[in-house]
N, C-alpha and C positions, 0 to 999 in steps of 0.2 A: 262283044261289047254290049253293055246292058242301057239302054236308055231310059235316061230318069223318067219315072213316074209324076208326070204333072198334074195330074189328077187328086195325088195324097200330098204336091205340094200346094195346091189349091185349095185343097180343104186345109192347111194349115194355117197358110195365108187369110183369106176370108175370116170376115167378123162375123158372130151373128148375131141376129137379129135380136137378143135379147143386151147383149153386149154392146151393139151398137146405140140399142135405144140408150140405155146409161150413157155412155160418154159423150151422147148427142145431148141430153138432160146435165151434166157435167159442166159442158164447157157453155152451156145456157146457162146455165146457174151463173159460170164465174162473169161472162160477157154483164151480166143482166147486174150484178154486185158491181163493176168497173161501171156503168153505166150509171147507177143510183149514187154512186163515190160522188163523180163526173158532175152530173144534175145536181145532186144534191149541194154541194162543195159550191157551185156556181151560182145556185137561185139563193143560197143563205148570205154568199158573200157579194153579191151584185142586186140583190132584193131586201132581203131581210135586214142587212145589215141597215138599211136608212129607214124602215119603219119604226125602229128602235128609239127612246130617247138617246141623244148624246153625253156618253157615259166619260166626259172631261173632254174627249178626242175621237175621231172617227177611228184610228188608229185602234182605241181601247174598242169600240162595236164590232170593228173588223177581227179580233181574235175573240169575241163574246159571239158574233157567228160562226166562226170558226168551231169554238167550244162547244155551240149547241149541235151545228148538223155532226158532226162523230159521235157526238154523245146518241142524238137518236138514231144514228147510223150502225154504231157500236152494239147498243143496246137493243135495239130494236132488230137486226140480224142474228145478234147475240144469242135473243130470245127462242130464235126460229133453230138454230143451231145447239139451242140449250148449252151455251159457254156460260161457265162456271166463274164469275169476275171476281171473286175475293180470291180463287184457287190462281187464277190466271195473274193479275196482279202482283199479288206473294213470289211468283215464278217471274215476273219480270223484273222484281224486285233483288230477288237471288240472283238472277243473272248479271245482275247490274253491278251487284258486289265481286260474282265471283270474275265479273270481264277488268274489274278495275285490279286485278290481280295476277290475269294473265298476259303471255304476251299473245299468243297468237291476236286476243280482244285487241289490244295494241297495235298490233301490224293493221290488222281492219281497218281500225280507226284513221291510223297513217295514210289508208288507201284510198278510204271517205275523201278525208280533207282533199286528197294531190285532189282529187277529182271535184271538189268542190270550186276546190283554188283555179286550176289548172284548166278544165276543161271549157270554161266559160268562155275565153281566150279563144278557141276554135269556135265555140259556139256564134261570139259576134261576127266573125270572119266570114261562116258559111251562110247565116241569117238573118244578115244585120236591113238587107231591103225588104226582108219579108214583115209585113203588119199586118197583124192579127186584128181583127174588130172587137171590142169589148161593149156587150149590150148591159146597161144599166139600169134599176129602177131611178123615172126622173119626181120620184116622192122622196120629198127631206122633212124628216120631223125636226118643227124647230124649237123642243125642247133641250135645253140645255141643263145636267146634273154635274153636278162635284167639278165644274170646271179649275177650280183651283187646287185641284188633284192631278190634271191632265197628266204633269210629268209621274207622278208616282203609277198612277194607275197603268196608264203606258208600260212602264218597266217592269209592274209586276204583272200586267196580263200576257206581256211578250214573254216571261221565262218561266210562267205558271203553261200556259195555252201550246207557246209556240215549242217549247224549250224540254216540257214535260208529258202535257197531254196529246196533241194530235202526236208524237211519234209513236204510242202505245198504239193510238187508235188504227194510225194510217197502217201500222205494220200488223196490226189484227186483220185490218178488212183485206191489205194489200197481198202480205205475204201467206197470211195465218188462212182466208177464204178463196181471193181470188187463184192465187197461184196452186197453192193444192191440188184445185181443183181442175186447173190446166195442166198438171203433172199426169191428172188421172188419166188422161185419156191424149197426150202429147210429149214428143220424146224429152227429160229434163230440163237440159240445156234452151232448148226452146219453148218451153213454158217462161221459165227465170226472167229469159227476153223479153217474151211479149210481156210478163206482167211489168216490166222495166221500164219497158215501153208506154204502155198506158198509163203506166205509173207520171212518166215524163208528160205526157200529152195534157193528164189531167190536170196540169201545174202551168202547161202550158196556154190550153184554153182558159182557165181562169184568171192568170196574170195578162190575158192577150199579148204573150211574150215568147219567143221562142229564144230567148238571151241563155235560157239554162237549159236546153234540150237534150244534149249531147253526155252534161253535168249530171241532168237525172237519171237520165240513163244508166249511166255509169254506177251512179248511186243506189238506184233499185238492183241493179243489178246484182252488186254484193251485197248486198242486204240479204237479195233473195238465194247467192251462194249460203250466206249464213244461217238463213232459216232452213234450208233445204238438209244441211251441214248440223244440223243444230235444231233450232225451234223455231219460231217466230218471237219467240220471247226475247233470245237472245240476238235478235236483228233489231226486235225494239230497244232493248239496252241499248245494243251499237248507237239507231238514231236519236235514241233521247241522249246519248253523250256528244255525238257530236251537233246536234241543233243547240241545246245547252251553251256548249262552248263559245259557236257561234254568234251566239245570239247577245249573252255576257259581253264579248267581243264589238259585237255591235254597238250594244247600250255605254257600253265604255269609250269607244274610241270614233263613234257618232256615226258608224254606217249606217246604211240606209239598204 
């Protein structure tokens, strides 16, 4: 009987050293972009947003900081990665047509929603004593602009910002940098997760909420089967169809 040679399964096993450095610079990259997301999403939308004049509604500043930190988020990572945004655009724009054509886009979508709908439900269940701290700036600019716009402006920064923009942005940084780059160097399935995860967390320390924890998860999740599946572009279509509808939803029938 011949016994295995552990020695040539050792060296198979084993990283090296040049290999390791990469995927240790990999998964620092992606951590360090979830981090900037995180920070950044949270100092624009708990700071910046009250240095600002009041553009009708705090409502309307809360998606004008929204607007700003992805755009320099976007842009500015964008830069360092040399992403091509008229190229990339144009591709999520295609996507967007050819998902409103298929079914598989369809099923997703259906999948989104249950989990949108649905999961929330377990979410107060499991979370509902846990409170989160929300730190604020206590500076309020007491300029007051276009107040007698509030309602319009409202409705159109929530389906311009909410509805349109951050899904491109969030599914560029989330799916398109962060996860990638946790695929490099961790087994699929488990990259998908964590990015799903942080994904959820970062929604969750900025609303000081853990009400949709379970929900976002769920939602990165496929997002991130679908980019993985797919592109990022066509995860972005996904969430710019279903935030859209959403949110339309909202403005119409006065969620909140």
């Amino acid at each position: 009987m011949k016994l295995p040679n552990y020695t040539d399964f050792l060296a198979e096993t084993l990283i090296d050293p040049e290999t390791l450095q990469k995927r240790v610079a990999e998964l620092g990259a992606a951590l360090t972009i979830a981090g900037l997301v995180i920070g950044g999403e949270y100092l624009f939308r708990h700071y910046v947003l009250f240095l600002l004049p009041i553009f009708g509604a705090l409502s309307v500043n809360d998606m004008l900081s929204l607007f700003l930190v992805y755009l320099f988020l976007a842009v500015g990572l964008g830069a360092l990665v040399h992403t091509n945004w008229r190229q990339e655009l144009a591709s999520v724009g295609q996507a967007l047509r050819d998902g409103l054509t298929s079914w598989s886009f369809t099923i997703w979508f259906l999948a989104l929603m249950l989990s949108v709908v649905a999961l929330p439900i377990a979410d107060r269940f499991l979370w509902e004593n846990i409170q989160l701290t929300m730190v604020v700036s206590s500076y309020r600019n007491p300029t007051m602009w276009f107040a007698g716009l509030a309602p319009i402006l409202e409705a159109v920064s929530l389906v311009v910002v909410n509805g349109l923009f951050v899904p491109v942005a969030e599914e560029y940084l989330w799916r398109g940098l962060v996860q990638v780059r946790l695929i490099s160097v961790l087994p699929t399935a488990f990259a998908i997760g964590l990015t799903a995860v942080l994904f959820s967390l970062k929604h969750a320390l900025v609303d000081a909420s853990m009400g949709r924890f379970l929900a976002l998860i769920a939602f990165g999740v496929i997002c991130g089967i679908v980019a993985q599946r797919s592109s990022w572009r066509r995860s972005a279509a996904l969430h710019i169809a279903i935030n859209t509808v959403s949110t339309v939803a909202g403005l119409i029938y006065g969620f909140k």
